[in-house]
N, C-alpha and C positions, 0 to 999 in steps of 0.2 A: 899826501896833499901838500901843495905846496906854501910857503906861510904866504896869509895876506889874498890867500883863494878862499874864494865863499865856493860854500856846497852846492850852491843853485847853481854858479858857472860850472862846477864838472859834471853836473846833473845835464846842460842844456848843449854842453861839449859833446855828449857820449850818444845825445839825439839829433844831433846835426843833421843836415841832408844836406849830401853831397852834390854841388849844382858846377856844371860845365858853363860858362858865361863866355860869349865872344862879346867885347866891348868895344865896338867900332866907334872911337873916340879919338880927339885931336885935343885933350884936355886931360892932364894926368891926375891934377884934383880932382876933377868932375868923375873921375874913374876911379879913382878911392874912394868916395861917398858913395858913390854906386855899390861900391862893396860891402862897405863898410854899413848900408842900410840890408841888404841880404845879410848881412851877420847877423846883425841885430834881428832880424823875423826870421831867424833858426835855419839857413842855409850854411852851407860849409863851400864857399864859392871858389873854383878854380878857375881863377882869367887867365881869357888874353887879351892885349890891347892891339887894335891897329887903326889904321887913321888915310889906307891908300887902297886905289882896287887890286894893285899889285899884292900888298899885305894880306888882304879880305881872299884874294884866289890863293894863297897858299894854307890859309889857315882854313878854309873847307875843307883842303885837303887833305888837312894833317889827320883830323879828328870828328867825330861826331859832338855837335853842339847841343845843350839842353833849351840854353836861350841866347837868343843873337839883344842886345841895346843896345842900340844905332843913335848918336846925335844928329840930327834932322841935318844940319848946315856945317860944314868941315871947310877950311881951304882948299884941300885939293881933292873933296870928295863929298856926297849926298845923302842922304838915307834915301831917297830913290831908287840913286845906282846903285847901293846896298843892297836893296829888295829884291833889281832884277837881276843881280849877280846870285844871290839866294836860290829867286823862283828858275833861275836858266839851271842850277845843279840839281833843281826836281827836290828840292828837301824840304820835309814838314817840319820846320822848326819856331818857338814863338817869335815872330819879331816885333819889337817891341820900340816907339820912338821916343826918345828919352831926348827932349829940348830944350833952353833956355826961356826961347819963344819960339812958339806957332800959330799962324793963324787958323782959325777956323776951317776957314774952305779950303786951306793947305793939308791941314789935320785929315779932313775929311776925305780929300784926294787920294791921301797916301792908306787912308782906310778901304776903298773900293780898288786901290791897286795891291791888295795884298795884307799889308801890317796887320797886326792884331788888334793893338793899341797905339797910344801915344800917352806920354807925362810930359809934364814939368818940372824942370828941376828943383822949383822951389815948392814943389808939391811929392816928394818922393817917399810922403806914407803910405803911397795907392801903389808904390813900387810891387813889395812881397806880396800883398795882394791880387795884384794884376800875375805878376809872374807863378804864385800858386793856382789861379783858375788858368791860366794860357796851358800850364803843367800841365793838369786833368784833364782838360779840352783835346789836348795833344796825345793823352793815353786815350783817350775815349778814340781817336780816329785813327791814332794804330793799331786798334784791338777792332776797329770797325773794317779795317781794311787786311789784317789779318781773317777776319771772319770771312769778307767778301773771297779772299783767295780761295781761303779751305770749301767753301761754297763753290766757288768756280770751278776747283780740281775733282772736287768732289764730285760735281756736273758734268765734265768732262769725261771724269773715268767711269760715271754711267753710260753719258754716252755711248763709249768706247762698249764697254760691256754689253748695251744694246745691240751695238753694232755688230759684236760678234755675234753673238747669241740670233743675231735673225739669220746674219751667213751661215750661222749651222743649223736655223730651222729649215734656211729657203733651201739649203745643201739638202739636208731629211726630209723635208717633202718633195725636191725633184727626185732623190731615190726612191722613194715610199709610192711617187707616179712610175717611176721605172719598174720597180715593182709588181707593181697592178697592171700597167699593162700588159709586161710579161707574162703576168700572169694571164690575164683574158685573151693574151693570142696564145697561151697553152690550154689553156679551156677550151676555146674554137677550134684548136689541132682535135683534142679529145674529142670534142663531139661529130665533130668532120670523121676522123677514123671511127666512133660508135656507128653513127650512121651508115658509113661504106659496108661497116660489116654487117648491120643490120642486114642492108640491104643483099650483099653476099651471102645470107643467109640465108633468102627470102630466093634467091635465084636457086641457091642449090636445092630448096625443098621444092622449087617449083619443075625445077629440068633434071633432077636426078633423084630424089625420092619420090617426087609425084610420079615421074613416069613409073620406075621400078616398081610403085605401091599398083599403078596402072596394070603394067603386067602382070603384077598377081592376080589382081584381079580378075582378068581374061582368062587367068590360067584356074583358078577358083570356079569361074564360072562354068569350064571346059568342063572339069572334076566333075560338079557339080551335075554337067546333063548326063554327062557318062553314069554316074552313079545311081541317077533318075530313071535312065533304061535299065539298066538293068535291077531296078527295082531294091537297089541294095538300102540296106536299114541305117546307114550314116548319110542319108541323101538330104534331113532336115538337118545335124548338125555344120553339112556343111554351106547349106543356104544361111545359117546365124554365121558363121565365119564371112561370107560373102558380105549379109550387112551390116557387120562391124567392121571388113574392109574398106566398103563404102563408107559408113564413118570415118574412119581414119584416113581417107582419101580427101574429105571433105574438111577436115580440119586442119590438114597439112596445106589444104589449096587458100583455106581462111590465113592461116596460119604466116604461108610464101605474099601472100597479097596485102596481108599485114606488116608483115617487115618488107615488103620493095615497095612497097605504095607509102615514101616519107614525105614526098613532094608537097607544098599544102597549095592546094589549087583558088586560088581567091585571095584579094589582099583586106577585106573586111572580115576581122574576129569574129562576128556575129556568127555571119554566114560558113567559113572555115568548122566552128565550132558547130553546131548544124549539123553539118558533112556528118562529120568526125561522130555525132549522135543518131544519124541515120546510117552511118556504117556500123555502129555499134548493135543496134538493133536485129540489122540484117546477118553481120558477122559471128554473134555469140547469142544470138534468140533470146535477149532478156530486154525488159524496158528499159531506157535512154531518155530523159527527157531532161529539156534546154530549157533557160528560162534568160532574162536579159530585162535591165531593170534601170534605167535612168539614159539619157545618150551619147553612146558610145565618141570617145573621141578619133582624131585618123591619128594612127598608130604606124609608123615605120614599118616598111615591110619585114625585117629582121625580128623585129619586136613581136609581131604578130604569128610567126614560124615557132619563135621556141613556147610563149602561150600557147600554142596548138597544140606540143608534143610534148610540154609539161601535161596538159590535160589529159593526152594519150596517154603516157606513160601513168599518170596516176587510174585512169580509167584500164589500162591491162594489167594493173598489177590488183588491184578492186578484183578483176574479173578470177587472174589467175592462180592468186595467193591467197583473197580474203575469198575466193567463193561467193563473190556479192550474186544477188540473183534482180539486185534493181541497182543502177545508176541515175545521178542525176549534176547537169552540168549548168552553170550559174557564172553570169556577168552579172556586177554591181559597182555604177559608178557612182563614186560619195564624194564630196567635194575634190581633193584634188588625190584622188589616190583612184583607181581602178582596181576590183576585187574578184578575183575568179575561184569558182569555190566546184568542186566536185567533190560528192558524196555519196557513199554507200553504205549497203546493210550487208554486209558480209562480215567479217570476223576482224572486231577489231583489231587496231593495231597503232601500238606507239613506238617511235621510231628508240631502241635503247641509244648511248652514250654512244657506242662506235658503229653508228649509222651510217654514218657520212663513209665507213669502208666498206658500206655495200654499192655497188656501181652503178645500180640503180637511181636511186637515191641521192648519190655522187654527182650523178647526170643530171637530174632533176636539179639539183642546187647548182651544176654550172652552168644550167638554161638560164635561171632563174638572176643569176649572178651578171653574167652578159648582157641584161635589160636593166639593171640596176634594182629590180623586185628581191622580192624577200618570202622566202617557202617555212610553211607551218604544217605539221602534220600531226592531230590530235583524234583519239579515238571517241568516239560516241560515249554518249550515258549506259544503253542498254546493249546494243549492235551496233558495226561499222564505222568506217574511218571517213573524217574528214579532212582534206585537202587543200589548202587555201594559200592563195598567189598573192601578192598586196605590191601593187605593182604604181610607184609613183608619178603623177603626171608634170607637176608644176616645180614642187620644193624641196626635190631631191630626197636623199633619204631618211628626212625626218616625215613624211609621208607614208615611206613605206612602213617606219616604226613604230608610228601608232595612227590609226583609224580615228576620224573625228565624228561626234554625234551630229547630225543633222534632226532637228527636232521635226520638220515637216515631212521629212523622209521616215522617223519613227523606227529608224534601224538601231538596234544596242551595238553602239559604237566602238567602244573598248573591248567587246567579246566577240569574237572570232567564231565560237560555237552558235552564241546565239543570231549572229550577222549570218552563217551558214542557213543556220535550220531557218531561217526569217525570206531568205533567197529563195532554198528549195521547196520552201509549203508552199510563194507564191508561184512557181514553175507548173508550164506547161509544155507537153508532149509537143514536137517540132515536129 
């Protein structure tokens, strides 16, 4: 310490704050007391003085300022033209008018053009006061305009990030459509060649086993009288061979007329399905009976083809797997869904986990798939399988996912089994 220093001076030393002061002044007193009052309210002041606009544009230049005191009235210069030499560089800094005299509406003037303030110089106790709130005031709006940037960028690079992110959703769903359709025109290949060959199959039992079964049969029946003249004692076993021919002649002709007959003749499900329940009848001699239950909507001709030969297909595989000895076929339209339900008492059947690789079934799901519908196959409580199509009319496939109650229709809405057997009890014979 040095002698003749008080403690509180190297106490008030070592707290200083360091302040940047541009002193646009024409007065080197008045720019000393300016100082020299920042001493005294604990600032550690580095000036500059200038007093021209020439001076004023170089020393923006040099530096960043904490606070600009401007004397209102110079010889060759203003706190006016100060301000808008200031506001033209875009800089937040306080400006402060530090005058001998001003008037009121001048004060005021130069307050809605910008300044902060304005003093007197015979009032410079409001000095370190004013220039500690302009201080504060000045952090608060670069911390506020910090904040707005990082907010901006920050908006922007979500933006951006939205932006990609939908270019690779809308990229994954035009492939996820590429996709699907690919796939529904390899579905309709499939069933296109199922069909052909049905139908090839249906031809070859109809013109080359039916005949050849034919010919035995004539040739059966030759044996047969021969054997009858002459009295010989296998003349009754071979009239049972003759009518198990005949059987097997007559099945193979169900059987040819069954696979070439896929055409569905009629564009109303009602009636198609009908058909389909009067062929059954007649084709495999067991009951078939239709039932149809609220009003039917019109149905796309396409639409209406693979509901035919789902039902087919689930009604010959009823007949030839489960052994069923009764069938029964069921429309039921419930608010915005269409429900087609075929059931049997033949031997139940739940479809295991690799299902879907029997061709059957395979088929039956890419009918079902191709109309946008949705296939269930659940076995009975005691006997037989049930069948069920859920085929959406309005609101795509939240429709086909789940069945809504209608309270005045009294159908159990959510259950599948109980919407089946609620169809088929009220069903009658077509």
């Amino acid at each position: 310490m040095k002698i003749g220093e008080k403690t509180g001076d190297t106490a008030l030393a070592r707290t200083r704050r360091r302040l940047r002061v541009l002193l646009v002044e024409d007065s080197q007193p008045d720019a000393l007391l300016l100082t020299r009052a920042l001493e005294r309210g604990g600032f550690e002041p580095i000036t500059k003085r200038v007093d021209t606009a020439e001076d004023l544009e170089e020393a923006l230049g040099e530096q960043e300022w904490d606070v600009i005191l401007c004397d209102h009235a110079m010889p060759h210069f203003s706190a006016p033209e100060a301000l808008e030499m200031v506001q033209n560089h875009e800089l937040d800094v306080p400006f402060v008018i530090v005058s001998g005299y001003i008037e009121e509406e001048t004060a005021v003037a130069a307050m809605k053009a910008g300044a902060h303030d304005y003093i007197m110089k015979d009032r410079l106790a409001r000095l370190v006061p004013v220039v500690e709130r302009e201080l504060r005031e000045a952090e608060v709006r670069r911390a506020r305009r910090k904040s707005e940037a990082e907010l901006l960028r920050a908006h922007e690079e979500l933006e951006l990030r939205v932006e990609r992110r939908t270019a690779d959703l809308r990229a994954a769903n035009l492939k996820l459509e590429n996709v699907i359709e690919e796939r529904k025109r390899l579905e309709n290949e499939l069933l296109e060649i199922a069909e052909n060959e049905r139908r090839r199959i249906g031809f070859d039992l109809h013109d080359d086993l039916g005949q050849k079964l034919t010919g035995v049969s004539l040739m059966m029946k030759g044996l047969e009288r021969r054997l009858a003249n002459d009295e010989h004692s296998s003349v009754s076993d071979a009239r049972k061979i003759q009518v198990l021919i005949d059987e097997i002649i007559h099945h193979t002709h169900n059987l040819a007329h069954q696979f070439s007959s896929l055409d569905v003749k009629g564009d109303d499900l009602s009636s198609v399905l009908k058909g389909l329940a009067v062929n059954v009848k007649k084709m495999f001699e067991i009951p078939c009976a239709f039932s149809m239950r609220g009003a039917l909507p019109e149905l796309p001709h396409h639409t209406t083809v693979q509901l035919y030969k789902i039902a087919q297909e689930a009604v010959s595989n009823a007949i030839k797997h489960g052994k069923a000895t009764q069938v029964s076929i069921s429309i039921v339209r419930q608010n915005d869904s269409l429900i087609m339900m075929i059931k049997n008492d033949g031997l139940p059947f739940s479809p295991p986990p690799a299902a879907k690789n029997r061709m059957g079934l395979r088929i039956m799901n890419y009918r079902a798939n191709t109309i946008g519908a949705m296939m269930e196959i659940k076995p009975q409580e005691q006997s037989g399988t049930t069948v069920t199509c859920f085929l959406p009319l309005k609101n795509g496939p939240r429709a086909a996912a789940r069945v809504h109650h209608h309270p005045e229709e009294g159908i159990a809405g959510d259950n599948p089994e109980a919407l089946a057997s609620e169809a088929v009890s009220g069903s009658h014979p077509s």
